[in-house]
C-alpha positions in Angstrom: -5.5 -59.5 -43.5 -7.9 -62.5 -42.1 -10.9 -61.8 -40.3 -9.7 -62.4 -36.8 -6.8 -60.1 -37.7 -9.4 -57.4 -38.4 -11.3 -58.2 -35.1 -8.1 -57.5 -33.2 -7.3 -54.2 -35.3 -11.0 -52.6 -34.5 -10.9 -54.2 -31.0 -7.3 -52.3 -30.2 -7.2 -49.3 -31.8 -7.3 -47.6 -28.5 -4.0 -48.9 -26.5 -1.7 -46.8 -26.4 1.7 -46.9 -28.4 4.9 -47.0 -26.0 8.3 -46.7 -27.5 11.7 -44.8 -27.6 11.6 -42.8 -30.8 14.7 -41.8 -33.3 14.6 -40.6 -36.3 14.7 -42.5 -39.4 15.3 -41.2 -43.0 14.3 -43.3 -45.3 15.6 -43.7 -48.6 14.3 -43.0 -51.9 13.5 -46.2 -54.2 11.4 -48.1 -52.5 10.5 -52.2 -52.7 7.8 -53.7 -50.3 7.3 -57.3 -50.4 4.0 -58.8 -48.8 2.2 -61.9 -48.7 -1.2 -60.9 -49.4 -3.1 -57.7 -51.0 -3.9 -55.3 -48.4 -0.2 -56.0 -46.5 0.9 -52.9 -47.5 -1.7 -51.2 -45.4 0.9 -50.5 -42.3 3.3 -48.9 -44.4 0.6 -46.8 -46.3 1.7 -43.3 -44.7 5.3 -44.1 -45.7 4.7 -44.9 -48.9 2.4 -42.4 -49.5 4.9 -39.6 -48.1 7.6 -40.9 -50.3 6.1 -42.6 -53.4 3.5 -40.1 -54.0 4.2 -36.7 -52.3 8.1 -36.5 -52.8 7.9 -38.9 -56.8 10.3 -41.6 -55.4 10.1 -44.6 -57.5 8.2 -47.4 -55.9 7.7 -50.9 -56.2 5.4 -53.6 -54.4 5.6 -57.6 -54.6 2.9 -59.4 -53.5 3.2 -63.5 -53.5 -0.4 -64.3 -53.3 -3.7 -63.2 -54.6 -5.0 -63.1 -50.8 -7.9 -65.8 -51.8 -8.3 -67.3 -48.9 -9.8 -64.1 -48.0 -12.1 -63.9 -51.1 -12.3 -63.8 -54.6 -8.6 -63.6 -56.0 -10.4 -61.6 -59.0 -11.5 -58.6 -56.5 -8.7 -59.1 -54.2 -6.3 -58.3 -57.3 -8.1 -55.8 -59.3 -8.1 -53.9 -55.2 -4.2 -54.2 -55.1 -3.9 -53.0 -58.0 -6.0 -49.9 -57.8 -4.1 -49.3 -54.4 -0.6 -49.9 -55.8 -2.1 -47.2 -58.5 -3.1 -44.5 -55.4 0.0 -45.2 -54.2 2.5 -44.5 -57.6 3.5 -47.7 -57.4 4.1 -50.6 -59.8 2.8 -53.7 -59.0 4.3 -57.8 -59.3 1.5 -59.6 -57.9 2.4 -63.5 -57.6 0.2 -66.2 -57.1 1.2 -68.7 -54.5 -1.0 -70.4 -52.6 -2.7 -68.5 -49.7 -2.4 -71.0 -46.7 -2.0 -70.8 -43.2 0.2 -73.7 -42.6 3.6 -75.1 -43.9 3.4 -71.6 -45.6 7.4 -71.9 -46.3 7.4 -75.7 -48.2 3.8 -75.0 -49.9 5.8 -72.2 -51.5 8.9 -73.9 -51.9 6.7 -76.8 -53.8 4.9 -74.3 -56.0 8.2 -72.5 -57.4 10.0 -75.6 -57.9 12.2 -75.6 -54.5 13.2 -73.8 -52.0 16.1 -72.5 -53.9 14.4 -71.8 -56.6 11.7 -69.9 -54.5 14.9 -67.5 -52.8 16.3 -67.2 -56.4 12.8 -65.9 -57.8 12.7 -63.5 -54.9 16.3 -62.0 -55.0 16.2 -61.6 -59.1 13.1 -59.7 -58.4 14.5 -57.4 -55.4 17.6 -57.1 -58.1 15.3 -56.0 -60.8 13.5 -53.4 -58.9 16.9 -51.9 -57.6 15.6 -50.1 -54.7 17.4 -48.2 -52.7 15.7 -49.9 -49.9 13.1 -53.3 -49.0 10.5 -53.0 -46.4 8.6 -56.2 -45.3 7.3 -58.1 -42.0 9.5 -59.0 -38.7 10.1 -63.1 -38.9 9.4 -62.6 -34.7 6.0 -61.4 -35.6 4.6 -60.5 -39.0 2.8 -57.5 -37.5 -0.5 -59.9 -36.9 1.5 -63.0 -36.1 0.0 -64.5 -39.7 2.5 -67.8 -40.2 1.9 -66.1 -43.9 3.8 -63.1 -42.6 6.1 -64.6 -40.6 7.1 -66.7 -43.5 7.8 -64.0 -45.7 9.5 -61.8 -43.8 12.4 -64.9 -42.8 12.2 -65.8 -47.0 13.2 -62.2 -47.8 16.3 -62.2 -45.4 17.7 -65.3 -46.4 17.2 -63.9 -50.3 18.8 -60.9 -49.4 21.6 -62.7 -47.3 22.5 -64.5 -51.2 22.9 -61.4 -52.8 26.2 -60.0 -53.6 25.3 -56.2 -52.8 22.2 -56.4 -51.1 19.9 -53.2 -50.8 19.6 -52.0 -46.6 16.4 -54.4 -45.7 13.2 -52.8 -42.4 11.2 -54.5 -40.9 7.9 -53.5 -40.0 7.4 -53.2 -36.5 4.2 -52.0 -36.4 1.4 -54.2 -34.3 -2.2 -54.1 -35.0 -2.9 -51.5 -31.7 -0.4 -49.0 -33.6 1.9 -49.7 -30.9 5.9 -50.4 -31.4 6.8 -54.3 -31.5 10.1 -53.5 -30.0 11.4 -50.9 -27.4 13.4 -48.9 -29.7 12.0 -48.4 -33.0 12.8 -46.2 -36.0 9.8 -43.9 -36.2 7.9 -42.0 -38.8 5.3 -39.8 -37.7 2.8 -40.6 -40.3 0.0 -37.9 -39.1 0.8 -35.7 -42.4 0.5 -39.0 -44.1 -2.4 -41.5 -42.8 -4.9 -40.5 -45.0 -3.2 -42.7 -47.3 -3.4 -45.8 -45.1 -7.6 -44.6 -45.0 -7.4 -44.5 -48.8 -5.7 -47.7 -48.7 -8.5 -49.3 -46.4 -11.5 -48.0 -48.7 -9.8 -49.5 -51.5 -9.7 -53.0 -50.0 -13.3 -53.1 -49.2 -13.2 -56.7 -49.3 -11.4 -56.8 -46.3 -12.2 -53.7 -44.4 -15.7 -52.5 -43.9 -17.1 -49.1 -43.3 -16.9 -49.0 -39.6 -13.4 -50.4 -39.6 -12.7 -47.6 -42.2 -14.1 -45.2 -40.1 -11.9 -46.4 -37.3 -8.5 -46.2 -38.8 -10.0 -42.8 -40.2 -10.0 -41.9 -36.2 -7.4 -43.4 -34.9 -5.6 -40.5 -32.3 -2.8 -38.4 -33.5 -0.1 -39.7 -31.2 -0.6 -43.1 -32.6 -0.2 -42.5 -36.3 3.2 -44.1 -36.3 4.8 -46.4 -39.1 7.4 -48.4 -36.4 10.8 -50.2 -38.5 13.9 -51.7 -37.4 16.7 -52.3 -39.6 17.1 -56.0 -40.1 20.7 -55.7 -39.5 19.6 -54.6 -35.4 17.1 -57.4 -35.5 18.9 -60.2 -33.1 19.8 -57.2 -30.4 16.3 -56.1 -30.7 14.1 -55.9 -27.6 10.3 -57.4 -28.6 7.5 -56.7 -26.3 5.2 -57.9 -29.1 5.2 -62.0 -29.2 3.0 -64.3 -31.2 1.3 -66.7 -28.9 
């Protein structure tokens, strides 16, 4: 996550989260796909409950080497001592990290856009999870174009598969509020120390004080918010990127 993401994460922590809440089981095998290291931050409590805690076999993707928020050296060796914490095995890419024209940059880099959805779906086949969690198109969680990007890339991948695994989205916004009005919802109370551990590890990106604020961040809103992609188009968002 950029700076100014940060800013808003510290600077919001305290709003409230509103939303109808159902329960969710989630399945085993597990792939998250993210754009950057330290993406995986909002679904830390998830996949520390599953991944770690219950021994479900987990996988994360990451396109870029985040470098456009530091060394890609640190940035990498941090994902992967995360994706470690978390009993996870780790495919980090490394795509440009831009802000703009995030969908042809990519597309250019991997040959085509074609070729860049192939190269995404053989890897979602290879991992053979039971399930894929990555960003909302709408809103990428931070409303990073990176995010938003993905998150659109992994649906039309999935959308070419024969037997496509069920596909979340994160719905999670940076005040630990609900992006939509009825989410799927862990309660990730048991489970946030993991998305604290996940913090530390990035130090690059988070600092103490922002550590320390995750660290105290009130019961009621340690939520991990999904939606299944199918639900997406009747979803109601009152989370929009400006």
């Amino acid at each position: 996550m950029r700076q100014t993401v940060l800013g808003l994460l510290f600077l919001t922590l305290a709003l409230p989260a509103v939303a109808r809440t159902r329960a969710v089981r989630t399945p085993g095998a597990i792939l998250w796909i993210g754009a950057h290291p330290d993406d995986e931050i909002l679904l830390a409590p998830l996949l520390g409950r599953q991944c770690v805690e219950r021994g479900a076999r987990c996988a994360l993707l990451v396109l870029t080497q985040g470098e456009s928020g530091g060394s890609a050296a640190v940035r990498a060796s941090e994902m992967q001592r995360a994706a470690e914490m978390l009993h996870a095995t780790l495919t980090l890419w490394t795509f440009s990290d831009v802000i703009t024209n995030v969908d042809s940059t990519w597309s250019g880099e991997a040959g085509g856009r074609e070729a860049l959805l192939a190269r995404i779906a053989a890897e979602i086949a290879a991992a053979a999870p039971a399930a894929v969690y990555t960003f909302d198109p709408r809103h990428g969680s931070t409303c990073h174009p990176a995010h938003r990007a993905l998150g659109a890339l992994v649906i039309e991948a999935l959308a070419r598969m024969e037997s496509p695994p069920p596909l979340f989205l994160v719905e999670t916004t940076p005040a630990f509020g609900s992006a939509v009005a009825e989410p799927m919802v862990i309660d990730a109370a048991a489970y946030w120390s993991y998305l604290v551990r996940d913090a530390q590890i990035h130090a690059s990106q988070f600092s103490a004080t922002q550590v320390e604020a995750l660290a105290n961040v009130p019961p009621e809103q340690r939520r991990v918010y999904l939606i299944d992609a199918k639900d997406a188009a009747r979803a109601m968002y009152s989370f929009t990127c400006p």
